[in-house]
mmCIF file of the N, C-alpha and C atoms, coordinates in Angstrom:
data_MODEL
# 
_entry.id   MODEL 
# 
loop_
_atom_site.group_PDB 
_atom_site.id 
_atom_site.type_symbol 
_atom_site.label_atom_id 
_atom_site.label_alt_id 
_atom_site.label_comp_id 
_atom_site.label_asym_id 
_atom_site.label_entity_id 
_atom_site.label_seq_id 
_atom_site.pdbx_PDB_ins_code 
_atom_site.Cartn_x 
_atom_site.Cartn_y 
_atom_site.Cartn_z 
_atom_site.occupancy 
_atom_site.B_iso_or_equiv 
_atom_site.pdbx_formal_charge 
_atom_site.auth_seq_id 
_atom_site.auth_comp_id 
_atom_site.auth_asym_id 
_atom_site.auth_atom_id 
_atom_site.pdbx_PDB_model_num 
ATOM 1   N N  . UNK A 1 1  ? -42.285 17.712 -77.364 1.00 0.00 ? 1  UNK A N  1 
ATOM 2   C CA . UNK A 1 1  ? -41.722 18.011 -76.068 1.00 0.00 ? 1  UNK A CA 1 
ATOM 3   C C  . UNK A 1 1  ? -42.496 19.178 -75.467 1.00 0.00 ? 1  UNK A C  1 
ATOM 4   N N  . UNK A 1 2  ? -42.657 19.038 -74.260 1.00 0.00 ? 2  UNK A N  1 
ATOM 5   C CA . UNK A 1 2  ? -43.273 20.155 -73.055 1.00 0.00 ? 2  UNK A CA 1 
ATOM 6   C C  . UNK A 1 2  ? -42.751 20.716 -73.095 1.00 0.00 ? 2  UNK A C  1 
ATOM 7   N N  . UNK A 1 3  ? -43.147 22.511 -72.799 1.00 0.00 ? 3  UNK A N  1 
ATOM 8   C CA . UNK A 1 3  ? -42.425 23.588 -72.516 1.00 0.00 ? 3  UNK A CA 1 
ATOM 9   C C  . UNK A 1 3  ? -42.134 23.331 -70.484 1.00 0.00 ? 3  UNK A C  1 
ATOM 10  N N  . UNK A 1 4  ? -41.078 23.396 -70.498 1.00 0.00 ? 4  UNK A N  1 
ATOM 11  C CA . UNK A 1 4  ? -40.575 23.211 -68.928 1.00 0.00 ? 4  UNK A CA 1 
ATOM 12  C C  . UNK A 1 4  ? -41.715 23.908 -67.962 1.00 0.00 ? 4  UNK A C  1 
ATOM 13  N N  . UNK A 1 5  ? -42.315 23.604 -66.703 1.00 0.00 ? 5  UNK A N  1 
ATOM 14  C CA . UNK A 1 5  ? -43.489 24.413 -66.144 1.00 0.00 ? 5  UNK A CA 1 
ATOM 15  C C  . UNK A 1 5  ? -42.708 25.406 -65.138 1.00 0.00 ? 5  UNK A C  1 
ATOM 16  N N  . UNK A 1 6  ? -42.919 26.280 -64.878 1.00 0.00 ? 6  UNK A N  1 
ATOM 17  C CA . UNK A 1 6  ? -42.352 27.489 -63.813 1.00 0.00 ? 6  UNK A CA 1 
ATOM 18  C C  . UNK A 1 6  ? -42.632 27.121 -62.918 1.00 0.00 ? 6  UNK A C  1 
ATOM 19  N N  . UNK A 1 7  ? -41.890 27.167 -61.948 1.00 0.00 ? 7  UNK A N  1 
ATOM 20  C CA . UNK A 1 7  ? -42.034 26.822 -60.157 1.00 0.00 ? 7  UNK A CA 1 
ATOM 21  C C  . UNK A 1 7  ? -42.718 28.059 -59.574 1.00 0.00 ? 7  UNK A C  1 
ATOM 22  N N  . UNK A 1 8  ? -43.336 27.570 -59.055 1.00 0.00 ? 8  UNK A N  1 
ATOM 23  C CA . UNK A 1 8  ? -44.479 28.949 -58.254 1.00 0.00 ? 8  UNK A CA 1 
ATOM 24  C C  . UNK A 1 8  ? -43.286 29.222 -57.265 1.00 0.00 ? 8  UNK A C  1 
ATOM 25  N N  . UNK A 1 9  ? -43.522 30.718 -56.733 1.00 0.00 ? 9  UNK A N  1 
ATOM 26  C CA . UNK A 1 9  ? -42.612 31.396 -56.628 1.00 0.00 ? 9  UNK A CA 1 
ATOM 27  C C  . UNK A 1 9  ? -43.195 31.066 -54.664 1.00 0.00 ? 9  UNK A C  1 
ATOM 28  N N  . UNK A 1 10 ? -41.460 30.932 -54.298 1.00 0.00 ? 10 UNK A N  1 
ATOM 29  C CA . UNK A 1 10 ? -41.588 30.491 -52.536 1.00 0.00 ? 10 UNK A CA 1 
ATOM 30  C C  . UNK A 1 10 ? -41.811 31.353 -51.762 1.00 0.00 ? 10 UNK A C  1 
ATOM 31  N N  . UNK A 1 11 ? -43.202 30.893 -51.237 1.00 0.00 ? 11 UNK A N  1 
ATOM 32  C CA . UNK A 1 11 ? -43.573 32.036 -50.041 1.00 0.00 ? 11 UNK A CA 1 
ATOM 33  C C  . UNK A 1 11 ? -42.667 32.528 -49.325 1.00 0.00 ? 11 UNK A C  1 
ATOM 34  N N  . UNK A 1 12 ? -42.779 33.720 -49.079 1.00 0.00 ? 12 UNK A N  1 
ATOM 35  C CA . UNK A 1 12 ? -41.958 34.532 -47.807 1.00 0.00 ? 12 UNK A CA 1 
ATOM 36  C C  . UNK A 1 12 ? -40.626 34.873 -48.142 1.00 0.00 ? 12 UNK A C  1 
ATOM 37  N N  . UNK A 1 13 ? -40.331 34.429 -49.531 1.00 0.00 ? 13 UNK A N  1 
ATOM 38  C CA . UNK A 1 13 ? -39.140 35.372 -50.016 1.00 0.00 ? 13 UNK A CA 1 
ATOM 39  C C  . UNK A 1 13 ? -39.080 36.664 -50.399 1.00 0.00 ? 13 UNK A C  1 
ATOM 40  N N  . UNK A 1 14 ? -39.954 37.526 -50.497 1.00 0.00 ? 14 UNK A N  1 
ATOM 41  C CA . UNK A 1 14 ? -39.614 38.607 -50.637 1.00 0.00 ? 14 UNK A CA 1 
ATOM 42  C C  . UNK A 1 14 ? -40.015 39.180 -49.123 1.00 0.00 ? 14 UNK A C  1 
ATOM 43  N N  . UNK A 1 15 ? -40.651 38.635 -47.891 1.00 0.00 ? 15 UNK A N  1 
ATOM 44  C CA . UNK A 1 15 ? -40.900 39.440 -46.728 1.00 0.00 ? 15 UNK A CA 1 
ATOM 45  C C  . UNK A 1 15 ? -39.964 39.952 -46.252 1.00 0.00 ? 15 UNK A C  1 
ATOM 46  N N  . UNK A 1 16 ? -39.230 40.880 -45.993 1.00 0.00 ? 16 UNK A N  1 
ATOM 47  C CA . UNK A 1 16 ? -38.613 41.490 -44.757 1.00 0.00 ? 16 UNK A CA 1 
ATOM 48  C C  . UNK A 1 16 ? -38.357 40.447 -43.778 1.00 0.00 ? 16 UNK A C  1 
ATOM 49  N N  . UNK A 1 17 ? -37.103 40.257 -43.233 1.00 0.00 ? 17 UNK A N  1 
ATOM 50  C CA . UNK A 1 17 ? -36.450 38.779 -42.175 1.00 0.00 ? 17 UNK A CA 1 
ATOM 51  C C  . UNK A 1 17 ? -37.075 39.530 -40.742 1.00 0.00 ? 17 UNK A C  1 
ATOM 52  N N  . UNK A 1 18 ? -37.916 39.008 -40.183 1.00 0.00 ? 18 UNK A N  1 
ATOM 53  C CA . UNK A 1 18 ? -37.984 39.628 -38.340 1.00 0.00 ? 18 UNK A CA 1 
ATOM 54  C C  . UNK A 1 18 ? -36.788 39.526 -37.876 1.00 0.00 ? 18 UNK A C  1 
ATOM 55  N N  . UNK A 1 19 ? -36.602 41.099 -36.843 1.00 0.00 ? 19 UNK A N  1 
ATOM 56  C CA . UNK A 1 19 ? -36.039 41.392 -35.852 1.00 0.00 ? 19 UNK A CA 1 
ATOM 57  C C  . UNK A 1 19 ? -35.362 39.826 -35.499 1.00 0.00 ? 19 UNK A C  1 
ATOM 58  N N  . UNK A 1 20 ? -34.074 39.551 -34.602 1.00 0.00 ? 20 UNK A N  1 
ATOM 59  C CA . UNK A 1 20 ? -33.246 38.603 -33.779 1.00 0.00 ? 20 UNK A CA 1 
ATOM 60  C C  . UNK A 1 20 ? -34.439 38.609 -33.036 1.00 0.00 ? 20 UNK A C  1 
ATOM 61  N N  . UNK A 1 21 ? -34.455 37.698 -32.147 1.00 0.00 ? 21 UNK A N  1 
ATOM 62  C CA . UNK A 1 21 ? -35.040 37.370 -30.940 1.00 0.00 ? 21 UNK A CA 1 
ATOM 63  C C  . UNK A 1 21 ? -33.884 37.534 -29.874 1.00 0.00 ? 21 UNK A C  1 
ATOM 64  N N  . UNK A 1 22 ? -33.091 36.844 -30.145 1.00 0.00 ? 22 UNK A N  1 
ATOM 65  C CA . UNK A 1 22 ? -31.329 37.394 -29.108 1.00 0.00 ? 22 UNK A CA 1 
ATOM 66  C C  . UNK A 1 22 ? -31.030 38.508 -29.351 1.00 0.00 ? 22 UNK A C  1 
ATOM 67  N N  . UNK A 1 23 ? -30.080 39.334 -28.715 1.00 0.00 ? 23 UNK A N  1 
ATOM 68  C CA . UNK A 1 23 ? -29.722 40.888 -29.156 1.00 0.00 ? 23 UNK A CA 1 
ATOM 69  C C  . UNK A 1 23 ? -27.954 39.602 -30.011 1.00 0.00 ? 23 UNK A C  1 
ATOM 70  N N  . UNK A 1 24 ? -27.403 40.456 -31.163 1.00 0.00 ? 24 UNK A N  1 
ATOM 71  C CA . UNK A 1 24 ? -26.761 39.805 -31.511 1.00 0.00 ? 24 UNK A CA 1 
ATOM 72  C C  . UNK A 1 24 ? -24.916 40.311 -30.783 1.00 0.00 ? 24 UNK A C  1 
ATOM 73  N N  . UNK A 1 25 ? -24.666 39.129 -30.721 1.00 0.00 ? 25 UNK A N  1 
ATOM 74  C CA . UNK A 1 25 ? -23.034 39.446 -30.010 1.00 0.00 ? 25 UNK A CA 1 
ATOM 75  C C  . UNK A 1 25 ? -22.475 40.463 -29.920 1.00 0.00 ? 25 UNK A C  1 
ATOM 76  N N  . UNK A 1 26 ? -21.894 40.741 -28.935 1.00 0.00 ? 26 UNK A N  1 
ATOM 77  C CA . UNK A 1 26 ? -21.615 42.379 -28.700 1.00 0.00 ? 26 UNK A CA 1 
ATOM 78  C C  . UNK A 1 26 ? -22.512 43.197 -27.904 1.00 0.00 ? 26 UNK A C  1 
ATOM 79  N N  . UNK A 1 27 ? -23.527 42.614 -28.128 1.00 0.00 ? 27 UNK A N  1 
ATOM 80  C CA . UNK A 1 27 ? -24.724 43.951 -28.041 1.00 0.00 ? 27 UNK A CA 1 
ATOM 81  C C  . UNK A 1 27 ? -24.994 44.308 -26.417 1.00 0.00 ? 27 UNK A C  1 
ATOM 82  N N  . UNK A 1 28 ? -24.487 43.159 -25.259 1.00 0.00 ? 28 UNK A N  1 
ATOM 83  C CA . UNK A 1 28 ? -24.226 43.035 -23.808 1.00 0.00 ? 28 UNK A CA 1 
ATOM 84  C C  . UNK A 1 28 ? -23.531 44.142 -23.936 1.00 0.00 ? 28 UNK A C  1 
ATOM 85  N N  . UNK A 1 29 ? -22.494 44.311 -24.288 1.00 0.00 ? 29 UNK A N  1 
ATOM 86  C CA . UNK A 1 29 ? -21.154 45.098 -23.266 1.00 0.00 ? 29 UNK A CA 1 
ATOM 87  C C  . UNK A 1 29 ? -21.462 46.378 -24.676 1.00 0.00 ? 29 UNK A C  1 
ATOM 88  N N  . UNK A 1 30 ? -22.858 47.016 -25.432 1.00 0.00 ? 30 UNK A N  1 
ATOM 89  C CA . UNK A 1 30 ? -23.284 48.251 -25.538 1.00 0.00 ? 30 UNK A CA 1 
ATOM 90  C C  . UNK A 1 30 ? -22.011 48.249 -27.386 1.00 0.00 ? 30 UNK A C  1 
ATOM 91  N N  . UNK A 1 31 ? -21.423 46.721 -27.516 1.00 0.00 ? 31 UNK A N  1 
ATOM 92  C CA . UNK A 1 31 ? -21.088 46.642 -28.829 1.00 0.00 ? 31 UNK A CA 1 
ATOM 93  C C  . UNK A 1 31 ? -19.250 46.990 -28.875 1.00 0.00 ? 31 UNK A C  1 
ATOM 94  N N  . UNK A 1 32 ? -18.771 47.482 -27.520 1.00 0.00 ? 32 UNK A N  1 
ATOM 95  C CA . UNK A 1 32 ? -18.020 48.186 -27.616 1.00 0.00 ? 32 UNK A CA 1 
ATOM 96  C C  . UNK A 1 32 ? -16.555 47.226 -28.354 1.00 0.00 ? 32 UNK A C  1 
ATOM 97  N N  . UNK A 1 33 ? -16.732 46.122 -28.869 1.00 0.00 ? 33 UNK A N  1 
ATOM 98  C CA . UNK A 1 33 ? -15.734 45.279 -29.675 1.00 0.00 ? 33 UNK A CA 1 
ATOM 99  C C  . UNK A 1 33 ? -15.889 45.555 -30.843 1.00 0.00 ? 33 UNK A C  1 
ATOM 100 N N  . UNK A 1 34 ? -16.919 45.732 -31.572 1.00 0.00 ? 34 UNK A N  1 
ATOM 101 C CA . UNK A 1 34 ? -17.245 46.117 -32.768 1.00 0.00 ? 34 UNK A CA 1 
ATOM 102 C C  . UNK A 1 34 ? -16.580 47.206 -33.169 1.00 0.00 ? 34 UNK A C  1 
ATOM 103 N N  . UNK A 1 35 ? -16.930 48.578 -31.696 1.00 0.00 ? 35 UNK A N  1 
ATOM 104 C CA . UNK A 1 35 ? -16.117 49.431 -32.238 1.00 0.00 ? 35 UNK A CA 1 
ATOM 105 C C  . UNK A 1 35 ? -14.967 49.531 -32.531 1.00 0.00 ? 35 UNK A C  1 
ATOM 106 N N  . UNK A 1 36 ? -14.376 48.877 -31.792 1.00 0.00 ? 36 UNK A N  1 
ATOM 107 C CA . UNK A 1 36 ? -13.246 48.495 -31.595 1.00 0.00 ? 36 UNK A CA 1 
ATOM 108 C C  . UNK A 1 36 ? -12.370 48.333 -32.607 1.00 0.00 ? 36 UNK A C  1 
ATOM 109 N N  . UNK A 1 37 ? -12.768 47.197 -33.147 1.00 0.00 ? 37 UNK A N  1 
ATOM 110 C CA . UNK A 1 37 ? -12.275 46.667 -34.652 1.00 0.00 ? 37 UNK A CA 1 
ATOM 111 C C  . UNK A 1 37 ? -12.360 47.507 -35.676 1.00 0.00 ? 37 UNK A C  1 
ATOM 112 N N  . UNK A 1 38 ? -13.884 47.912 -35.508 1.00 0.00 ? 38 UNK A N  1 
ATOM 113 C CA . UNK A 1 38 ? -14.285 48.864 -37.268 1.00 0.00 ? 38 UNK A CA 1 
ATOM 114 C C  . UNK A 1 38 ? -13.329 50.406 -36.946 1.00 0.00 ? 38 UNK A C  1 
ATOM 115 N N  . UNK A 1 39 ? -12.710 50.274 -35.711 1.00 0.00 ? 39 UNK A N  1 
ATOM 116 C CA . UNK A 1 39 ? -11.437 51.761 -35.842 1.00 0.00 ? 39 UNK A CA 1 
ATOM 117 C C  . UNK A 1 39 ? -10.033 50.928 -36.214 1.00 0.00 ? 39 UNK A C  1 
ATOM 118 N N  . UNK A 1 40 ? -9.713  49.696 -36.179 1.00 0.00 ? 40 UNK A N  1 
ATOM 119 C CA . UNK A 1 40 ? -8.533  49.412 -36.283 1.00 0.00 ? 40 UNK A CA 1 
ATOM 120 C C  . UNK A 1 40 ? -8.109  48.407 -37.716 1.00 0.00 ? 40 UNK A C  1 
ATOM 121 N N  . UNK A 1 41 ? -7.117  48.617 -37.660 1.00 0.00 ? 41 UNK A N  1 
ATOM 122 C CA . UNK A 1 41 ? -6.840  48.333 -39.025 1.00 0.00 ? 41 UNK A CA 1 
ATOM 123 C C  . UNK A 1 41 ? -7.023  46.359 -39.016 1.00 0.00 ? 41 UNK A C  1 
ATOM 124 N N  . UNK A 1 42 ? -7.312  45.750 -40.237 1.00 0.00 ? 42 UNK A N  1 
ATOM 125 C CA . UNK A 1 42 ? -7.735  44.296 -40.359 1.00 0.00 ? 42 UNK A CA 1 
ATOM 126 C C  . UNK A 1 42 ? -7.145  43.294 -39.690 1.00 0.00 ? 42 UNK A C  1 
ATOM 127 N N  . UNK A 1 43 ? -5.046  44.034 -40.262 1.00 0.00 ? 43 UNK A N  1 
ATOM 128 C CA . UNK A 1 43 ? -3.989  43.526 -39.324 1.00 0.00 ? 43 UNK A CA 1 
ATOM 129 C C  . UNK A 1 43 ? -4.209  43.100 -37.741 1.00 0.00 ? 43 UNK A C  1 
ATOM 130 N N  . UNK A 1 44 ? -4.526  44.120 -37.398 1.00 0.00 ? 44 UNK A N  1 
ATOM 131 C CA . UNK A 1 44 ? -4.574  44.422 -35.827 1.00 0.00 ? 44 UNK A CA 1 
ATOM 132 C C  . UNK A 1 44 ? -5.686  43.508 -35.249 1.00 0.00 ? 44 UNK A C  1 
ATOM 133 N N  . UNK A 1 45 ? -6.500  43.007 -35.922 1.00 0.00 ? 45 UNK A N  1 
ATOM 134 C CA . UNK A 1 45 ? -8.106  42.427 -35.465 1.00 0.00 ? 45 UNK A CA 1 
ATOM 135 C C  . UNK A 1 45 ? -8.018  40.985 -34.597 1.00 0.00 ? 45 UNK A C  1 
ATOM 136 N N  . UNK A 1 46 ? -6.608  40.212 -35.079 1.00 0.00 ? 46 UNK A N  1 
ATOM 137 C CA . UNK A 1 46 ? -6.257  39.098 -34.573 1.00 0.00 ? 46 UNK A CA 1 
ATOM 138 C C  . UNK A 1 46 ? -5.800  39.040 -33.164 1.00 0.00 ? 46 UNK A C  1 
ATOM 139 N N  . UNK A 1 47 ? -5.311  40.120 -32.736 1.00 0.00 ? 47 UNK A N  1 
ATOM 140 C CA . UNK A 1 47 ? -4.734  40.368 -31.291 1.00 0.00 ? 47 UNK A CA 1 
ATOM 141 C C  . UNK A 1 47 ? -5.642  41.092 -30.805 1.00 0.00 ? 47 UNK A C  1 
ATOM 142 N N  . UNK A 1 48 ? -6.732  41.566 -31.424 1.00 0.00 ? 48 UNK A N  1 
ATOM 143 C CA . UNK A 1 48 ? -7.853  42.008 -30.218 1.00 0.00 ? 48 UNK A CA 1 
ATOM 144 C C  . UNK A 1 48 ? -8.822  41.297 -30.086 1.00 0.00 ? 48 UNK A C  1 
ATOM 145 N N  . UNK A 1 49 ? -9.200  39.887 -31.018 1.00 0.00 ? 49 UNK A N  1 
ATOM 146 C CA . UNK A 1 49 ? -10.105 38.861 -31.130 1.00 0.00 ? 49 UNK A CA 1 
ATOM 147 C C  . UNK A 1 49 ? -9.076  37.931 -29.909 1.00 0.00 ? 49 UNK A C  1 
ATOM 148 N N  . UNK A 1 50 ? -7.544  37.964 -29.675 1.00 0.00 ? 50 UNK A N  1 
ATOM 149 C CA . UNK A 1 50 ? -7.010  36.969 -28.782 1.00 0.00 ? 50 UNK A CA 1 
ATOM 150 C C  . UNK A 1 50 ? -7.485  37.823 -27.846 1.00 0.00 ? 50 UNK A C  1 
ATOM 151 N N  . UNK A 1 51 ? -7.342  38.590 -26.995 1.00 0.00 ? 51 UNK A N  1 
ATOM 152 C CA . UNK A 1 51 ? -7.514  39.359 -25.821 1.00 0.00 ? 51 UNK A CA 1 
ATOM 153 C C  . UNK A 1 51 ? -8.714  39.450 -25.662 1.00 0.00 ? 51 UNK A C  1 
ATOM 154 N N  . UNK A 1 52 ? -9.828  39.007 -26.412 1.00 0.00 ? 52 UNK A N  1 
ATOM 155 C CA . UNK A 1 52 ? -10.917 39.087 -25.926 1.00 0.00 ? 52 UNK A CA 1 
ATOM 156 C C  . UNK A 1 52 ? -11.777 37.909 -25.679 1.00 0.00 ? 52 UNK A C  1 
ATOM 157 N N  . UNK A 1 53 ? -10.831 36.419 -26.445 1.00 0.00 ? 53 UNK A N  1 
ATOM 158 C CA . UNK A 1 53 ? -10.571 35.484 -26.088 1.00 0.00 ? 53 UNK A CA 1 
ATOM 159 C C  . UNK A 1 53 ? -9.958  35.146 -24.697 1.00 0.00 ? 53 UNK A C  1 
ATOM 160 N N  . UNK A 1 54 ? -9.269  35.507 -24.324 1.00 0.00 ? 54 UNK A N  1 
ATOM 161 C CA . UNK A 1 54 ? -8.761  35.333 -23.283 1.00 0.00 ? 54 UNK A CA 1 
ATOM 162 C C  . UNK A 1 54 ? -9.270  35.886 -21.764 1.00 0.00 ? 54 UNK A C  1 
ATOM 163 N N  . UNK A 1 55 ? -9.806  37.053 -22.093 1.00 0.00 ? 55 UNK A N  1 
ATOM 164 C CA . UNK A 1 55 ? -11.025 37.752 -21.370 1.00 0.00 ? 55 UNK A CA 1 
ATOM 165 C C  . UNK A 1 55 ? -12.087 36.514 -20.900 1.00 0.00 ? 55 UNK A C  1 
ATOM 166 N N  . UNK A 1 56 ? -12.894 36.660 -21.929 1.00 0.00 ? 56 UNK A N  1 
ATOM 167 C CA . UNK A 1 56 ? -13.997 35.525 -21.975 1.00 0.00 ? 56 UNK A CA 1 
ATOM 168 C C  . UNK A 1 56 ? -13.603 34.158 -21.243 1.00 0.00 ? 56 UNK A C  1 
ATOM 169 N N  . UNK A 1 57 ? -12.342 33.693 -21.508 1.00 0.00 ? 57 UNK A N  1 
ATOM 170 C CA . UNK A 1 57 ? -12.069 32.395 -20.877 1.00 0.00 ? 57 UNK A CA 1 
ATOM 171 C C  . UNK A 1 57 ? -11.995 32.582 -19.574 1.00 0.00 ? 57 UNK A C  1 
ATOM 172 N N  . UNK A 1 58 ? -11.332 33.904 -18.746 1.00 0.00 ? 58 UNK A N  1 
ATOM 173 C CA . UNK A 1 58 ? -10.939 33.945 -17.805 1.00 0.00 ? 58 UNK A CA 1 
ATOM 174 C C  . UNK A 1 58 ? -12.491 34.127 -16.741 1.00 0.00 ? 58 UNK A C  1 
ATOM 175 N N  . UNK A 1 59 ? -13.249 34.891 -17.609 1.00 0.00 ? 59 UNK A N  1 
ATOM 176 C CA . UNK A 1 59 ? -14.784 34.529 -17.048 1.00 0.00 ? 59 UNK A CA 1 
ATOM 177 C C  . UNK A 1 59 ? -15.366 33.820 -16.686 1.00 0.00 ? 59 UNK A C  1 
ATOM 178 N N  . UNK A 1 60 ? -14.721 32.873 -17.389 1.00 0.00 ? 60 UNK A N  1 
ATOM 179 C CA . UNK A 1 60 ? -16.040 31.709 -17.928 1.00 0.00 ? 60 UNK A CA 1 
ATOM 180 C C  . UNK A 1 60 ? -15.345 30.683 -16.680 1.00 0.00 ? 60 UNK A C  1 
ATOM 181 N N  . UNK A 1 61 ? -14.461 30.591 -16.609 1.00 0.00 ? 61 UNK A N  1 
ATOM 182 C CA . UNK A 1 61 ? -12.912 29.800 -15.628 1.00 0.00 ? 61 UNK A CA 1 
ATOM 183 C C  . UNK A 1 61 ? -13.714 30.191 -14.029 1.00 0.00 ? 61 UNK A C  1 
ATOM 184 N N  . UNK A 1 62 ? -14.170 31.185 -14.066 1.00 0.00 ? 62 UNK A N  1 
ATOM 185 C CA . UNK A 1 62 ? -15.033 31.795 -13.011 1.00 0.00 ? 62 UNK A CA 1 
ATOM 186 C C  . UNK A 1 62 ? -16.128 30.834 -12.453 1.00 0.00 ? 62 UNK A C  1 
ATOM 187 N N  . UNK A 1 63 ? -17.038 30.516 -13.247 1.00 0.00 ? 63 UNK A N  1 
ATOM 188 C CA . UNK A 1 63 ? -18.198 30.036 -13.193 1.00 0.00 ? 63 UNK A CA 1 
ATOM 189 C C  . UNK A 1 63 ? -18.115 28.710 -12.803 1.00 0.00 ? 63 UNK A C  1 
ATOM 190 N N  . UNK A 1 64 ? -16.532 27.878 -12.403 1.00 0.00 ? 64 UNK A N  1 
ATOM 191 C CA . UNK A 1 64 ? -16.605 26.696 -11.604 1.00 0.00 ? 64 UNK A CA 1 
ATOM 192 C C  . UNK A 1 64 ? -16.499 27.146 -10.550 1.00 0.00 ? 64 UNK A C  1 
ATOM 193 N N  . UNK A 1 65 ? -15.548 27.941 -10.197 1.00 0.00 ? 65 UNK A N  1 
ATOM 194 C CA . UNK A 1 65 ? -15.426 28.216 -8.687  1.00 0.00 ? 65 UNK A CA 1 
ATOM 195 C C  . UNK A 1 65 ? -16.751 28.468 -7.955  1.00 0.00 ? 65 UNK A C  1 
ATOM 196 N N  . UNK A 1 66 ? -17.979 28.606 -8.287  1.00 0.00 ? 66 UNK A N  1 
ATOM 197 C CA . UNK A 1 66 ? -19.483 29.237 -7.824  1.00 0.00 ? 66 UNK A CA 1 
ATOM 198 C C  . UNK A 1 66 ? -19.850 27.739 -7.424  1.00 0.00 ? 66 UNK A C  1 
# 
């Protein structure tokens, strides 16, 4: 029996991931949801993810009337 052969090792796994090309969510309105959350307790995260849901919809509800 063969000793099993080693898989050559996959390029570009050890590089450093590039920068987003998008700024990532949040990062428009300067992140200020993030902060938001990372001050409030885990509990609390569900009623400020709805209200900001509801925000967003009411925006977006916008963009037929144009």
């Amino acid at each position: 029996m063969s000793a099993p052969q080693a898989r050559p090792p996959r390029p570009g796994a050890w590089l450093p991931s590039a920068p987003p090309a998008v700024p990532p969510a949040g990062a428009a309105d300067g992140g200020a949801l993030g902060t938001v959350l990372r001050d409030l307790p885990v509990a609390e995260h569900a009623d400020v993810l709805a209200a900001e849901h509801d925000r967003l919809h009411r925006l977006l509800a916008t963009i037929d009337q144009l």
